[in-house]
PQR file with spaces between the fields and no chain letter, atoms N, CA, C, O and H, PARSE charges and radii, in Angstrom:
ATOM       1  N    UNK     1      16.017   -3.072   -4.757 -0.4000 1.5000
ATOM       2  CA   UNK     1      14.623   -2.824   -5.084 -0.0000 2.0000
ATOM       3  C    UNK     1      14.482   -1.366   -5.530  0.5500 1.7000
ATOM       4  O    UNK     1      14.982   -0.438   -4.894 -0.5500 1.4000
ATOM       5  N    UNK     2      13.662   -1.189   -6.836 -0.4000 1.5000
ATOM       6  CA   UNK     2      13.230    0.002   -7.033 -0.0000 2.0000
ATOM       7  C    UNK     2      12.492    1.126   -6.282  0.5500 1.7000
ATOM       8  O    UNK     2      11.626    0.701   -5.518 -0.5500 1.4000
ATOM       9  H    UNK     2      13.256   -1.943   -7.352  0.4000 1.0000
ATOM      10  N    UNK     3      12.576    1.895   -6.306 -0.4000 1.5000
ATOM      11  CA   UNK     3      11.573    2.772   -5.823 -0.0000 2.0000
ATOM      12  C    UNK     3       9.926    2.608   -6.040  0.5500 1.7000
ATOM      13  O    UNK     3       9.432    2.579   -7.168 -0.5500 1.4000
ATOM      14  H    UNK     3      13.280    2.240   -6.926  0.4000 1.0000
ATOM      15  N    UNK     4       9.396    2.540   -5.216 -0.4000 1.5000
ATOM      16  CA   UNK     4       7.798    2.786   -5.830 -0.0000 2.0000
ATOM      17  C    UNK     4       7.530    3.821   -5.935  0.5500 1.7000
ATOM      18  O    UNK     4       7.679    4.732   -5.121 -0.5500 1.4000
ATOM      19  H    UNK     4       9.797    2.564   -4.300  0.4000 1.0000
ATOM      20  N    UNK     5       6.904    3.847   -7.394 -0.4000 1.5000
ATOM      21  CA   UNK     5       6.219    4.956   -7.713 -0.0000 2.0000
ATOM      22  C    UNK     5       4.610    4.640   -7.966  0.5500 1.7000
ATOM      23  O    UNK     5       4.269    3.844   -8.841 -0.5500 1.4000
ATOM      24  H    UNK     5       6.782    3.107   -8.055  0.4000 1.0000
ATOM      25  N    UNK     6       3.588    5.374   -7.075 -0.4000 1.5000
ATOM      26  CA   UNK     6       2.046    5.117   -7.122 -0.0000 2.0000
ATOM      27  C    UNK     6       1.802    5.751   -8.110  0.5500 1.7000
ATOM      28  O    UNK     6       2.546    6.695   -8.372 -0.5500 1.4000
ATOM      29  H    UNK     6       3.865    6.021   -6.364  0.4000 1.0000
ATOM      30  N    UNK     7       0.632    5.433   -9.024 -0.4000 1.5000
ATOM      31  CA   UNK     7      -0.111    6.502   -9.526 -0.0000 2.0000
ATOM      32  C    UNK     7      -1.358    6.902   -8.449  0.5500 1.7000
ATOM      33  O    UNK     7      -1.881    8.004   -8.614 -0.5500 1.4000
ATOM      34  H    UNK     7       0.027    4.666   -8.811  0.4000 1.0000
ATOM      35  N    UNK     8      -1.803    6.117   -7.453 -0.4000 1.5000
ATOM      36  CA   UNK     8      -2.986    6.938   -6.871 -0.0000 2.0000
ATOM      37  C    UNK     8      -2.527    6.147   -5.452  0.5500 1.7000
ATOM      38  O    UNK     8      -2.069    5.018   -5.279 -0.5500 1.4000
ATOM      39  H    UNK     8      -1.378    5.221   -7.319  0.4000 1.0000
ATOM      40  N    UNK     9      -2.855    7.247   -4.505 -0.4000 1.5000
ATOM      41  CA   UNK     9      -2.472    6.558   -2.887 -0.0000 2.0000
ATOM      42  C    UNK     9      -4.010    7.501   -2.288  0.5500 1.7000
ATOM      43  O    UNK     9      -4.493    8.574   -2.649 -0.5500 1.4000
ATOM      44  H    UNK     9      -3.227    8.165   -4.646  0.4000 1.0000
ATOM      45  N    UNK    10      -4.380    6.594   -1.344 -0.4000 1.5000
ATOM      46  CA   UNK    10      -5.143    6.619   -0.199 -0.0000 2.0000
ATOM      47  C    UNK    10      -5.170    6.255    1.151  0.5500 1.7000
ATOM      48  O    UNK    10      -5.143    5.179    1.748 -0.5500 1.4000
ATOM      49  H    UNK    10      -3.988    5.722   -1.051  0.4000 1.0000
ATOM      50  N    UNK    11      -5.219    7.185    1.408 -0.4000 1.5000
ATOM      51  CA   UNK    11      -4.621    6.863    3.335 -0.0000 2.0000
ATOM      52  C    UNK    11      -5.778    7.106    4.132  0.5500 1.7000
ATOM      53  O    UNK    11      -6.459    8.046    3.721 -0.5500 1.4000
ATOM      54  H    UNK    11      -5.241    8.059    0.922  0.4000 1.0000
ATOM      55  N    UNK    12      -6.229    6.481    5.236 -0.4000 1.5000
ATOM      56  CA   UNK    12      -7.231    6.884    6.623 -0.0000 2.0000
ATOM      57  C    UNK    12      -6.500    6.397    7.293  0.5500 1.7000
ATOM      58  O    UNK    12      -5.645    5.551    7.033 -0.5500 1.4000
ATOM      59  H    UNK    12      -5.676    5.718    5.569  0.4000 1.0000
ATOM      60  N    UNK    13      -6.834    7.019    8.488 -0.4000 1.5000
ATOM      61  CA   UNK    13      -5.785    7.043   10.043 -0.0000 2.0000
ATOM      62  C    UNK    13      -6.817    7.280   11.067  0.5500 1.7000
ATOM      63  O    UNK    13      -7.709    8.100   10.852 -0.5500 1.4000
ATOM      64  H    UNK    13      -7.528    7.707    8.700  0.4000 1.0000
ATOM      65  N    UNK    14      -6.767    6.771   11.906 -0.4000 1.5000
ATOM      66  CA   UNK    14      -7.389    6.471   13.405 -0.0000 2.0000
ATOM      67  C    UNK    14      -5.984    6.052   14.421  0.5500 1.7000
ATOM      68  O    UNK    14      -5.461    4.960   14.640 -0.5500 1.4000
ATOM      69  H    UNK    14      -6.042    6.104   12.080  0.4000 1.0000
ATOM      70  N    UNK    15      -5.615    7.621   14.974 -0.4000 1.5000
ATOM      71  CA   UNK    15      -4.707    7.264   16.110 -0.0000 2.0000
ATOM      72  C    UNK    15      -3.634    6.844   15.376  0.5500 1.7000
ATOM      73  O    UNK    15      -3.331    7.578   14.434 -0.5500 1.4000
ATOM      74  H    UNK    15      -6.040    8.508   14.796  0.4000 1.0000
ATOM      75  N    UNK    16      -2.744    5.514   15.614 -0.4000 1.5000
ATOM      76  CA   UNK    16      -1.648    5.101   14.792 -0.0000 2.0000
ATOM      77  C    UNK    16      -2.024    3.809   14.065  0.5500 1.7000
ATOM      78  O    UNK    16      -1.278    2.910   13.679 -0.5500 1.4000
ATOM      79  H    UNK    16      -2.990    4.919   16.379  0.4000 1.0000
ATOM      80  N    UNK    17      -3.578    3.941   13.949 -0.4000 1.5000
ATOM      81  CA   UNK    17      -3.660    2.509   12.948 -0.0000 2.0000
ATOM      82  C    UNK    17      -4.322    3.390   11.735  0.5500 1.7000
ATOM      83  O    UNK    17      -5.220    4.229   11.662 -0.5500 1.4000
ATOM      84  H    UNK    17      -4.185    4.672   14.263  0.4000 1.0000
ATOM      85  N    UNK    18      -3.118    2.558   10.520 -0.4000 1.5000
ATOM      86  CA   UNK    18      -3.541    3.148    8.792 -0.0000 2.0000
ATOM      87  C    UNK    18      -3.991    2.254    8.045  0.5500 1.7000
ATOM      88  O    UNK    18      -3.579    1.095    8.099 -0.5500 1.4000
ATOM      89  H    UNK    18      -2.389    1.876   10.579  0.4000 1.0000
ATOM      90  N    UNK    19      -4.943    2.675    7.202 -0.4000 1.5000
ATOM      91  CA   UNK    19      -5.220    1.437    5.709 -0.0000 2.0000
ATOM      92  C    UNK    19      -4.905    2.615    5.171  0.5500 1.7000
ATOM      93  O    UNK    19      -5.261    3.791    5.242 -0.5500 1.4000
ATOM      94  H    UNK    19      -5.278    3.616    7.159  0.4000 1.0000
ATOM      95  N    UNK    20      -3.715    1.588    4.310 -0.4000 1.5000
ATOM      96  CA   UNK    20      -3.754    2.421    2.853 -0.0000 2.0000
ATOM      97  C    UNK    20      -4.258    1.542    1.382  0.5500 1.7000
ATOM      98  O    UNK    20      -4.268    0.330    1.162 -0.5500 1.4000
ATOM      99  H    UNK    20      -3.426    0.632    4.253  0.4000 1.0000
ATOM     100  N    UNK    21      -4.603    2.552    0.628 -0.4000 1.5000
ATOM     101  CA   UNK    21      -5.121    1.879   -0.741 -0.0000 2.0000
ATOM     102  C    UNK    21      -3.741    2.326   -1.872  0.5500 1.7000
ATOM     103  O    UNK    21      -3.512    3.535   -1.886 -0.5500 1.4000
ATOM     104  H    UNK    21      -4.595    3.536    0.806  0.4000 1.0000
ATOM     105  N    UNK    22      -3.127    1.732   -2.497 -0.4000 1.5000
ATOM     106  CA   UNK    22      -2.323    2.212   -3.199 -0.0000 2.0000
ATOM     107  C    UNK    22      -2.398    1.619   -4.638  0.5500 1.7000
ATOM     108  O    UNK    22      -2.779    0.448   -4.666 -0.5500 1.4000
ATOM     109  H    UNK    22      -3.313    0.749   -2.486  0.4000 1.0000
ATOM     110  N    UNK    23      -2.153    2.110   -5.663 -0.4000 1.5000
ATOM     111  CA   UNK    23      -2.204    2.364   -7.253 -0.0000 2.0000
ATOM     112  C    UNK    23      -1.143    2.162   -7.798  0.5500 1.7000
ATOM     113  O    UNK    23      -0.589    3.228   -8.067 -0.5500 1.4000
ATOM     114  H    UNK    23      -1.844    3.060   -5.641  0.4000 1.0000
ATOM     115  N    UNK    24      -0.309    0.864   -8.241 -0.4000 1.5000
ATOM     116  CA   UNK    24       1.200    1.296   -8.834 -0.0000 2.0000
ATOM     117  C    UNK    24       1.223    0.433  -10.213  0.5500 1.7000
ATOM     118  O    UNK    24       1.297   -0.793  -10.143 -0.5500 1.4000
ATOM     119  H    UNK    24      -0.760   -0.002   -8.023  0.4000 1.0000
ATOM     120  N    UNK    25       1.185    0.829  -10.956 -0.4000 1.5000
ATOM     121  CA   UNK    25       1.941   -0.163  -12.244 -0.0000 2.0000
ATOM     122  C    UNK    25       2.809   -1.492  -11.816  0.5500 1.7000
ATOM     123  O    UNK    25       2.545   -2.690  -11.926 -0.5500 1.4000
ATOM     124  H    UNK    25       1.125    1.825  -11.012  0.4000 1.0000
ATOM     125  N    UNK    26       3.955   -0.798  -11.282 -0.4000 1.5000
ATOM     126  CA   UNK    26       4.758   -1.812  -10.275 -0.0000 2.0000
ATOM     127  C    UNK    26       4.140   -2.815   -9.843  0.5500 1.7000
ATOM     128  O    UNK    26       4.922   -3.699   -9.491 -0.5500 1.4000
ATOM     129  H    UNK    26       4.170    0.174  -11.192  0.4000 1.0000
ATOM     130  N    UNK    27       2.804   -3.132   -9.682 -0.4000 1.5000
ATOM     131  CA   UNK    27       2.467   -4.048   -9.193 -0.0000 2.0000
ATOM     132  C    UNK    27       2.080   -4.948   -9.767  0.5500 1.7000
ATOM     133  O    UNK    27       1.540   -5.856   -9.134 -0.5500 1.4000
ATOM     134  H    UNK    27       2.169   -2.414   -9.968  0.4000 1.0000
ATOM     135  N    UNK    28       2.212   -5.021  -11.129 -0.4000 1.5000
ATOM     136  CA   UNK    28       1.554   -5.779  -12.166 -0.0000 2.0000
ATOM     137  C    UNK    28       2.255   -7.209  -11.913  0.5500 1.7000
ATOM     138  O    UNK    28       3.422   -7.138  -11.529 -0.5500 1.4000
ATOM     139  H    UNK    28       2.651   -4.283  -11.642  0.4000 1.0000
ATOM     140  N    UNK    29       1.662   -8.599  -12.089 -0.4000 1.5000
ATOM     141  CA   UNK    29       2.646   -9.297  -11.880 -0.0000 2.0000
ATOM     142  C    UNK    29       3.128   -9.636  -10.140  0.5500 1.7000
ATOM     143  O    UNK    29       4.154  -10.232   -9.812 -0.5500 1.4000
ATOM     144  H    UNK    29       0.713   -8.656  -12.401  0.4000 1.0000
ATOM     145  N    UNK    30       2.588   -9.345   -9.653 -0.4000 1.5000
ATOM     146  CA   UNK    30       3.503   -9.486   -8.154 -0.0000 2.0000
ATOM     147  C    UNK    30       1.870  -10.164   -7.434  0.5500 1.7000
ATOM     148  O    UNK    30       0.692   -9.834   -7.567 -0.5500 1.4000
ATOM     149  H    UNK    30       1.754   -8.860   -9.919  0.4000 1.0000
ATOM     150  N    UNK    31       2.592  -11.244   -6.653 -0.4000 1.5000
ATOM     151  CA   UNK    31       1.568  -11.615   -5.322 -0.0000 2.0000
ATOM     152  C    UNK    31       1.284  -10.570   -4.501  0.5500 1.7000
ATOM     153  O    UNK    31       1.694   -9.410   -4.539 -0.5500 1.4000
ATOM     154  H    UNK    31       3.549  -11.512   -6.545  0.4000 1.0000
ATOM     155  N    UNK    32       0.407  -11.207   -3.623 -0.4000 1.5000
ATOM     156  CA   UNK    32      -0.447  -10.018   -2.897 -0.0000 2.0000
ATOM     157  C    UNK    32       0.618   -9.720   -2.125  0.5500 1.7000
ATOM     158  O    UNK    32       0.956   -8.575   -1.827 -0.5500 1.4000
ATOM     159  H    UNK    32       0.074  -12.150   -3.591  0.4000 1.0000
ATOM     160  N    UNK    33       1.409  -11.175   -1.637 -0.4000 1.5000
ATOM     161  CA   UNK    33       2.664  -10.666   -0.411 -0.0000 2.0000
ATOM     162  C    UNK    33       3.513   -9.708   -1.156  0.5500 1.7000
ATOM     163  O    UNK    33       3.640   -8.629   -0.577 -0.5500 1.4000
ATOM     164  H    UNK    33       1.135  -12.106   -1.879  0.4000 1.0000
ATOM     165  N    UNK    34       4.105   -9.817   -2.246 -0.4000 1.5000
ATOM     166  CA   UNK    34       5.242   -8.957   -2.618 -0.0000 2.0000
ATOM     167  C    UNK    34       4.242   -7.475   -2.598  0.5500 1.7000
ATOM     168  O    UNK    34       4.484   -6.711   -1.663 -0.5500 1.4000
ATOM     169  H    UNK    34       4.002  -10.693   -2.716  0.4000 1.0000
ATOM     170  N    UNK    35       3.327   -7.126   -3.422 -0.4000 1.5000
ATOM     171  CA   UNK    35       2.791   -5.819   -2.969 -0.0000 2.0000
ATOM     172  C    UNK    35       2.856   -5.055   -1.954  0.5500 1.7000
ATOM     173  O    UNK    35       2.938   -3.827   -1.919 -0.5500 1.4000
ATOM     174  H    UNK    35       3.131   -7.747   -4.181  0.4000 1.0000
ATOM     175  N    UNK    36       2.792   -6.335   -0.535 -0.4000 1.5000
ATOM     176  CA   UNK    36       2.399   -5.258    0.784 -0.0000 2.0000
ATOM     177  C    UNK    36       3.846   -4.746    1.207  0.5500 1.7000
ATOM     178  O    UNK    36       4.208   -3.713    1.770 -0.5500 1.4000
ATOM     179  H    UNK    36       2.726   -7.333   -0.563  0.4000 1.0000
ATOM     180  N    UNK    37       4.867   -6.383    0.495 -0.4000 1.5000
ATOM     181  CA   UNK    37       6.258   -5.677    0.777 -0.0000 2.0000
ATOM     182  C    UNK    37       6.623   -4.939    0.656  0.5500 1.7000
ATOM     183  O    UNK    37       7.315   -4.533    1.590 -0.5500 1.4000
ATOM     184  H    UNK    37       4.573   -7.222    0.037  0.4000 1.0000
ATOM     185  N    UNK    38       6.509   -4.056   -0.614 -0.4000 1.5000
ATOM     186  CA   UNK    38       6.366   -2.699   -1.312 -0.0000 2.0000
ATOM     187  C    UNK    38       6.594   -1.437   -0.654  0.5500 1.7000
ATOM     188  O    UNK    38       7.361   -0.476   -0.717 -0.5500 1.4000
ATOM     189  H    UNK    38       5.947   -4.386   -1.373  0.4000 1.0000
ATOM     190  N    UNK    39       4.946   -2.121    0.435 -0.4000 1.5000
ATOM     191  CA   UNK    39       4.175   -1.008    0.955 -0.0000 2.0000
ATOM     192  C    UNK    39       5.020   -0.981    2.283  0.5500 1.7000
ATOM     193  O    UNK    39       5.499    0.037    2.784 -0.5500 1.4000
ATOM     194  H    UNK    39       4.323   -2.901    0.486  0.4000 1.0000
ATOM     195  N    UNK    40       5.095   -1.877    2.625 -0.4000 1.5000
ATOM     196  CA   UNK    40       5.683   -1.705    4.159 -0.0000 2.0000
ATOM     197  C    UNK    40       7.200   -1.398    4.398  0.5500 1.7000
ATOM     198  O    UNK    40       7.809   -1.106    5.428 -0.5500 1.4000
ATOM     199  H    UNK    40       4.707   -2.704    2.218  0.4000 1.0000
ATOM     200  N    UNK    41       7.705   -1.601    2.782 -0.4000 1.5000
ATOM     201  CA   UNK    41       9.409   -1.387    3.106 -0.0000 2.0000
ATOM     202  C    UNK    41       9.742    0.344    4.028  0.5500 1.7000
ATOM     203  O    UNK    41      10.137    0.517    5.181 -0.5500 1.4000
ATOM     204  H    UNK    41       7.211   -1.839    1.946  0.4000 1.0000
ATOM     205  N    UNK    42       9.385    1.383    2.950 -0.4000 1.5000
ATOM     206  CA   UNK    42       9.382    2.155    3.364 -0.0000 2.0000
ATOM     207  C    UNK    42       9.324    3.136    4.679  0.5500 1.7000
ATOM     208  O    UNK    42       9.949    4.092    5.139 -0.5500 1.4000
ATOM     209  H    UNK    42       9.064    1.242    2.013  0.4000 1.0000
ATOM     210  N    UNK    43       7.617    1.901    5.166 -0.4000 1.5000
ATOM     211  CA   UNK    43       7.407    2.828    6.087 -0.0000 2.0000
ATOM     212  C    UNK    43       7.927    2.042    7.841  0.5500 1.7000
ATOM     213  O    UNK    43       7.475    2.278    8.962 -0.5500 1.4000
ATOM     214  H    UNK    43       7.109    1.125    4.793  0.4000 1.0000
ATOM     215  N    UNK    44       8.850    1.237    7.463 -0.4000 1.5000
ATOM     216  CA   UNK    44       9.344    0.110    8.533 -0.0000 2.0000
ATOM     217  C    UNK    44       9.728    0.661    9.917  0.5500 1.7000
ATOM     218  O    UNK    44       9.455    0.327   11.070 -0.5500 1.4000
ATOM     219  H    UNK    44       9.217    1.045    6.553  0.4000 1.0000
ATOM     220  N    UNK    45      10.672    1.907    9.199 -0.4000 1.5000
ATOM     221  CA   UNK    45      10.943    2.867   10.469 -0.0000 2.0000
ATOM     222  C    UNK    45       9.934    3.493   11.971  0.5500 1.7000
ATOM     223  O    UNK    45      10.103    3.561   13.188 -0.5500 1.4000
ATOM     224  H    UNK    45      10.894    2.179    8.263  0.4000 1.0000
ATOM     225  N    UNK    46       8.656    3.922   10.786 -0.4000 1.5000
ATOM     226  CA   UNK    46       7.348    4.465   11.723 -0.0000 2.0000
ATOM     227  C    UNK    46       6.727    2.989   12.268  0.5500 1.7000
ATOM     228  O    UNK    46       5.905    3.053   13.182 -0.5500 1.4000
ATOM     229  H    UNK    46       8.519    3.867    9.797  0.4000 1.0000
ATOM     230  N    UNK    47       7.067    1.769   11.774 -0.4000 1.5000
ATOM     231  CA   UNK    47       5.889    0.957   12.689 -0.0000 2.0000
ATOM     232  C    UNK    47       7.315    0.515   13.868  0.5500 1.7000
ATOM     233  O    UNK    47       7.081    0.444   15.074 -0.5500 1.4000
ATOM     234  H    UNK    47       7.734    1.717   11.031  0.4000 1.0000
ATOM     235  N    UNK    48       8.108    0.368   13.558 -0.4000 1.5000
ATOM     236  CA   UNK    48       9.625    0.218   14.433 -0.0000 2.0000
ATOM     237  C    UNK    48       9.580    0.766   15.464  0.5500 1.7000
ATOM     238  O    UNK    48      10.298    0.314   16.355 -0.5500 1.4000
ATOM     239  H    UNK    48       8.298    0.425   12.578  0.4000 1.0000
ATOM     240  N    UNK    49       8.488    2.277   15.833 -0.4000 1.5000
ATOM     241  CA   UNK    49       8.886    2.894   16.725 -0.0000 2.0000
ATOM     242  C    UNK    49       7.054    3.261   17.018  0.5500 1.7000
ATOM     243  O    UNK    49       6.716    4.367   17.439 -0.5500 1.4000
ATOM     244  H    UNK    49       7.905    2.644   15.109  0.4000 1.0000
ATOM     245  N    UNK    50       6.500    2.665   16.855 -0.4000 1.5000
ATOM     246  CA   UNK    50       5.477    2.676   17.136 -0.0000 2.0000
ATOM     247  C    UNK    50       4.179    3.470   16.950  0.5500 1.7000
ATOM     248  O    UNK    50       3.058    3.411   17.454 -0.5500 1.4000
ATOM     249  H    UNK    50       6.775    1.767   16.513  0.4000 1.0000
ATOM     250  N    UNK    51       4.935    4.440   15.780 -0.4000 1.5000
ATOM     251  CA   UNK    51       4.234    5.719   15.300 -0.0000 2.0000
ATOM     252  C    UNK    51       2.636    5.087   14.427  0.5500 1.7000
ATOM     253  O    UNK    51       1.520    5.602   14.499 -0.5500 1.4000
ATOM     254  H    UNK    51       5.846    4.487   15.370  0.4000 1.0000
ATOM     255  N    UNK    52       3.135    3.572   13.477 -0.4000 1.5000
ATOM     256  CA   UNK    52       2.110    2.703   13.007 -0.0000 2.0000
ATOM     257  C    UNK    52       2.427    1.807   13.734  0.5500 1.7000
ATOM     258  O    UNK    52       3.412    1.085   13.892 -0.5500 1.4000
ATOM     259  H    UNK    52       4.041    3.154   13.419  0.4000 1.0000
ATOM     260  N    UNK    53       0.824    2.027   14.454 -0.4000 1.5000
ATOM     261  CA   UNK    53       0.266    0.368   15.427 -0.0000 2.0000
ATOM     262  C    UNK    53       0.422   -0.472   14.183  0.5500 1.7000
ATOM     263  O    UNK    53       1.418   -1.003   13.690 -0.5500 1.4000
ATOM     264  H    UNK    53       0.024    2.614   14.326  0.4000 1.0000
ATOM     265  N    UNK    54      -1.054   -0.437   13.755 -0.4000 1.5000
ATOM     266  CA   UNK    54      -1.694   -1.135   12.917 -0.0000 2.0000
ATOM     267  C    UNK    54      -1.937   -0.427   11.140  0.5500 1.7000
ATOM     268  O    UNK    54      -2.347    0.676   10.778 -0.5500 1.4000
ATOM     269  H    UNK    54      -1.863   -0.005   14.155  0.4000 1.0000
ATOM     270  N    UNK    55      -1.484   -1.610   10.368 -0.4000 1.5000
ATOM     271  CA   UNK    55      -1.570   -0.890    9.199 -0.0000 2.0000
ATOM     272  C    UNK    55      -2.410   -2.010    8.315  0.5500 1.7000
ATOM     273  O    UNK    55      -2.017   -3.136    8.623 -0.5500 1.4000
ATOM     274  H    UNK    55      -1.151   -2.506   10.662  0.4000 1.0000
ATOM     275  N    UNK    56      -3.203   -2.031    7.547 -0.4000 1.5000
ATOM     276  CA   UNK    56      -4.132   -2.155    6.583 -0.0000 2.0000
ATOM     277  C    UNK    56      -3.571   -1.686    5.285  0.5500 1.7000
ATOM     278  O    UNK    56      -3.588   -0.479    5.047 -0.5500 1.4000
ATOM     279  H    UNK    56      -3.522   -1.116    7.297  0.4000 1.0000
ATOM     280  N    UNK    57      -3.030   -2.603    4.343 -0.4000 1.5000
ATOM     281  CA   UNK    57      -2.781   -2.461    2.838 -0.0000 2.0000
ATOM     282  C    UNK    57      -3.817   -3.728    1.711  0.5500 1.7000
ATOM     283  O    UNK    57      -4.076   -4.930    1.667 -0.5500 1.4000
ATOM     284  H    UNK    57      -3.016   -3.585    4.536  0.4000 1.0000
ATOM     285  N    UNK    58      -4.095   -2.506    0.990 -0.4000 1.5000
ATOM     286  CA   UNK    58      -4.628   -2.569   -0.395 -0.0000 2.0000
ATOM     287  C    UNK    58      -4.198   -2.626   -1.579  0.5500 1.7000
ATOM     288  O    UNK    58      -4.897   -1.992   -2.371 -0.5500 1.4000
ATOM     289  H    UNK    58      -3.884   -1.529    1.027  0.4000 1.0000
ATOM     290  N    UNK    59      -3.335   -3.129   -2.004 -0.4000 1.5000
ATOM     291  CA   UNK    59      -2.875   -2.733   -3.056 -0.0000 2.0000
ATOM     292  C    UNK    59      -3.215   -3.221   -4.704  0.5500 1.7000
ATOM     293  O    UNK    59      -3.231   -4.360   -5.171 -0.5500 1.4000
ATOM     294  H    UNK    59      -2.768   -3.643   -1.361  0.4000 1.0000
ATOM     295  N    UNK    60      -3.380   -2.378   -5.131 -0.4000 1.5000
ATOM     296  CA   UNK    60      -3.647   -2.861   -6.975 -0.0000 2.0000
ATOM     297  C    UNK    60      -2.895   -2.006   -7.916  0.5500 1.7000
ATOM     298  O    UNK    60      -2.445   -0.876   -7.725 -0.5500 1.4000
ATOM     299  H    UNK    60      -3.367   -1.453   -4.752  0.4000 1.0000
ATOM     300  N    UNK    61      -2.831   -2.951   -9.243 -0.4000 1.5000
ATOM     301  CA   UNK    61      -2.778   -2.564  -10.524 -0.0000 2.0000
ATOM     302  C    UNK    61      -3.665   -1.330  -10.759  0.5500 1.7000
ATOM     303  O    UNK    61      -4.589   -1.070   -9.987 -0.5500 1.4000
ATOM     304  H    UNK    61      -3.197   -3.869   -9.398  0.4000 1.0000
ATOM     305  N    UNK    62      -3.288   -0.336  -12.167 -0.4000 1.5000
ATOM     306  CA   UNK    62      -4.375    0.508  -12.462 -0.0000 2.0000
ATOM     307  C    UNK    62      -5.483    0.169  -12.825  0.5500 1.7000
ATOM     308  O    UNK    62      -6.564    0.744  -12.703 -0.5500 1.4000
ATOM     309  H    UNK    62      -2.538   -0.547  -12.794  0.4000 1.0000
ATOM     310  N    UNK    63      -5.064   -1.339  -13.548 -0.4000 1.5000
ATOM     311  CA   UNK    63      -6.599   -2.257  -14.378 -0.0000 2.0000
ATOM     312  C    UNK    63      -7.270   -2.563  -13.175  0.5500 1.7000
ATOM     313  O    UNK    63      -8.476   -2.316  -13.179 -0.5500 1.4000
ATOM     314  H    UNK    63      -4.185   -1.806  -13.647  0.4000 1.0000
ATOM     315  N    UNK    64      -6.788   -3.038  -12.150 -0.4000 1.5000
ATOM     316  CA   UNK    64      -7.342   -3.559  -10.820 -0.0000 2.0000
ATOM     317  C    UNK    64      -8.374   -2.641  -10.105  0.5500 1.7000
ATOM     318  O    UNK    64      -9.546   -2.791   -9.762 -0.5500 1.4000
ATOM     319  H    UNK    64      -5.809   -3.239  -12.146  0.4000 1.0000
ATOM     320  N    UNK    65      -7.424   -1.583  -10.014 -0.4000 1.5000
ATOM     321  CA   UNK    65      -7.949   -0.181   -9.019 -0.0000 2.0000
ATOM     322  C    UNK    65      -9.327   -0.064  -10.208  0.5500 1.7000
ATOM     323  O    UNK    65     -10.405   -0.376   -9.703 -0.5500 1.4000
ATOM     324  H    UNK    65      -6.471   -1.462  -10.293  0.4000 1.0000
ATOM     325  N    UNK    66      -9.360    0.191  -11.132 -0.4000 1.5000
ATOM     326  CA   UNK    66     -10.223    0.302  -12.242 -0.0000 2.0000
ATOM     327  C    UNK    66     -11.451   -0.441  -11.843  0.5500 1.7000
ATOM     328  O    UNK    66     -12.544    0.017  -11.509 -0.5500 1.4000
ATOM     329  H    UNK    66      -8.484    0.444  -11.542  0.4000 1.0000
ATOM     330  N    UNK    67     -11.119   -1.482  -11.927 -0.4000 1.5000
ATOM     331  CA   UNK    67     -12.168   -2.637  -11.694 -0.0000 2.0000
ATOM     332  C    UNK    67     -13.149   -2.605  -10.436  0.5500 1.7000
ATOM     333  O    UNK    67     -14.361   -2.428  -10.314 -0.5500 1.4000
ATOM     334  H    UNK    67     -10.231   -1.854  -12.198  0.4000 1.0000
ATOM     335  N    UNK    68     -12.134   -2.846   -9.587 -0.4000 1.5000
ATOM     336  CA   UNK    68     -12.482   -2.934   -8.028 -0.0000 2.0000
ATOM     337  C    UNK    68     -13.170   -1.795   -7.417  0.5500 1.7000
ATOM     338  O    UNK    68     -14.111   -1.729   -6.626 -0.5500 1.4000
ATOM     339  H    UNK    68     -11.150   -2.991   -9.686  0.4000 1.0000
ATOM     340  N    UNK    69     -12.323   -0.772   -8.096 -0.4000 1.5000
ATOM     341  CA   UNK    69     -13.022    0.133   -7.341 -0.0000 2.0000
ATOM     342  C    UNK    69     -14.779    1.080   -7.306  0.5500 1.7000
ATOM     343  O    UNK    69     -15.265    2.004   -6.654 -0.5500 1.4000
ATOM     344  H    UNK    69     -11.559   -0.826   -8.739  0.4000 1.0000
ATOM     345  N    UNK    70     -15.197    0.221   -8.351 -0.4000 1.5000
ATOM     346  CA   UNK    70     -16.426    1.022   -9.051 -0.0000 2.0000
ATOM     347  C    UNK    70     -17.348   -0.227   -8.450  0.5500 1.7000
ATOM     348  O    UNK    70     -18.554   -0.056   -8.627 -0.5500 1.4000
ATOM     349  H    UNK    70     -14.802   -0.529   -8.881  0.4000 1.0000
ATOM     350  N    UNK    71     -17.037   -1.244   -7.885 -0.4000 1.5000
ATOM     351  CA   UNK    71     -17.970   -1.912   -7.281 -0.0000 2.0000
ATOM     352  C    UNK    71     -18.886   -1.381   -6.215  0.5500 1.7000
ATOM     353  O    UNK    71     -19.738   -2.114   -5.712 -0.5500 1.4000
ATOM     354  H    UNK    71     -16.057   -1.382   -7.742  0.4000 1.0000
């Protein structure tokens, strides 16, 4: 698997629970599951050890983020 590269990331945190909103090209094409896979490959280590309780992912396209987000 490639690297992800975002164009726009957003994070809030309460304690060790995160939503993130994330922005990738990469995502064009992909189910909602493969997206969060994305999201969660990375950070597997911190929920492994309990650093992320709870995590909350968002993820879109730029057309998406575009869209969605001006609602």
């Amino acid at each position: 698997m490639k690297a992800l590269v975002l164009e726009e990331v957003h994070i809030s945190r309460n304690g060790s629970h995160f939503q993130v909103i994330a922005v990738s090209a990469q995502f064009s094409g992909m189910s909602l599951v493969k997206k969060q896979q994305m999201i969660y490959l990375p950070l597997m280590e911190y929920i492994a050890d309990n650093r992320i309780h709870a995590l909350s992912i968002k993820a879109y396209t730029p057309e998406e983020w575009q869209r969605d987000s001006n609602k």
